[in-house]
C-alpha positions as semicolon CSV with decimal commas, in nm:
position;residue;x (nm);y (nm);z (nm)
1;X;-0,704;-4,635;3,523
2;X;-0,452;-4,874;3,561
3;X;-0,110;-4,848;3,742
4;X;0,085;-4,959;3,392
5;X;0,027;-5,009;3,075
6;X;0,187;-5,241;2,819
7;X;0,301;-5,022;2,502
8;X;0,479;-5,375;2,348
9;X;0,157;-5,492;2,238
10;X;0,032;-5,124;2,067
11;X;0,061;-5,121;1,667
12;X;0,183;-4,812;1,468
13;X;0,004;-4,606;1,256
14;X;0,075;-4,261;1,003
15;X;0,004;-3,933;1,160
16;X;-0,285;-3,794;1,025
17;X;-0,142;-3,458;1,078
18;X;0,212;-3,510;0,874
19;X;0,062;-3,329;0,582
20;X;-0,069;-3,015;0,811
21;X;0,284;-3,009;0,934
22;X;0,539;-2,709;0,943
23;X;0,823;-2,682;0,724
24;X;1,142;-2,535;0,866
25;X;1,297;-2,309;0,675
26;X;1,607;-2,063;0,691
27;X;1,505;-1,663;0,620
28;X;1,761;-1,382;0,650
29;X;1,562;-1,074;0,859
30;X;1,694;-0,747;0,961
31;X;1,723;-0,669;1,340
32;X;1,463;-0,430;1,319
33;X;1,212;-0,710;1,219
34;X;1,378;-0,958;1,473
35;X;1,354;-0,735;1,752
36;X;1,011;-0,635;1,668
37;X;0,849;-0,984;1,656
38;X;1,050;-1,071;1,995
39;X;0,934;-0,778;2,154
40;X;0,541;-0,912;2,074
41;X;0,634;-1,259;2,202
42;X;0,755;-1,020;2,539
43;X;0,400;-0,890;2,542
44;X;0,188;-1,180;2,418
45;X;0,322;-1,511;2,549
46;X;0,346;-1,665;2,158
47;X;0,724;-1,750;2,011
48;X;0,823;-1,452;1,774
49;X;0,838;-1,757;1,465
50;X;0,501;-1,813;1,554
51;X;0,385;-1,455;1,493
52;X;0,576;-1,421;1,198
53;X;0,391;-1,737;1,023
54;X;0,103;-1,552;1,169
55;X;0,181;-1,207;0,984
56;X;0,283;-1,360;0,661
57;X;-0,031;-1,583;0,607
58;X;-0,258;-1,311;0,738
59;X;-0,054;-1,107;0,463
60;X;-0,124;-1,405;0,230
61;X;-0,536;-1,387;0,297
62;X;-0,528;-1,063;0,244
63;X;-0,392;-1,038;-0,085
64;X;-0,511;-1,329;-0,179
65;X;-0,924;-1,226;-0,116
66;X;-0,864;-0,855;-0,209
67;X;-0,908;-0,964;-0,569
């Protein structure tokens, strides 16, 4: 491994991953919900907006494949 590395010389590219990205978004929750998904992230170590996107797309499956 060398001691440096010359980045000058390195050529761009698109990430592959843009389209798999997140979108942010603004949603209006009660407390109740708030607190409730903070509490998890307490318990399980995962940001509450992660568990939320969690819950909704599970929701999401669910309804979807329940036809």
């Amino acid at each position: 491994m060398k001691a440096e590395y010359d980045l000058s010389t390195m050529k761009s590219r698109k990430n592959p991953y843009a389209s798999k990205l997140k979108k942010a978004v603004s949603l209006r929750l009660s407390d109740e919900v708030v607190a409730y998904f903070k509490e998890m992230e307490a318990e399980l170590g995962v940001p509450y907006q992660n568990l939320i996107n969690l819950y909704l797309r599970d929701s999401i499956v669910r309804t979807v494949f329940k036809r």
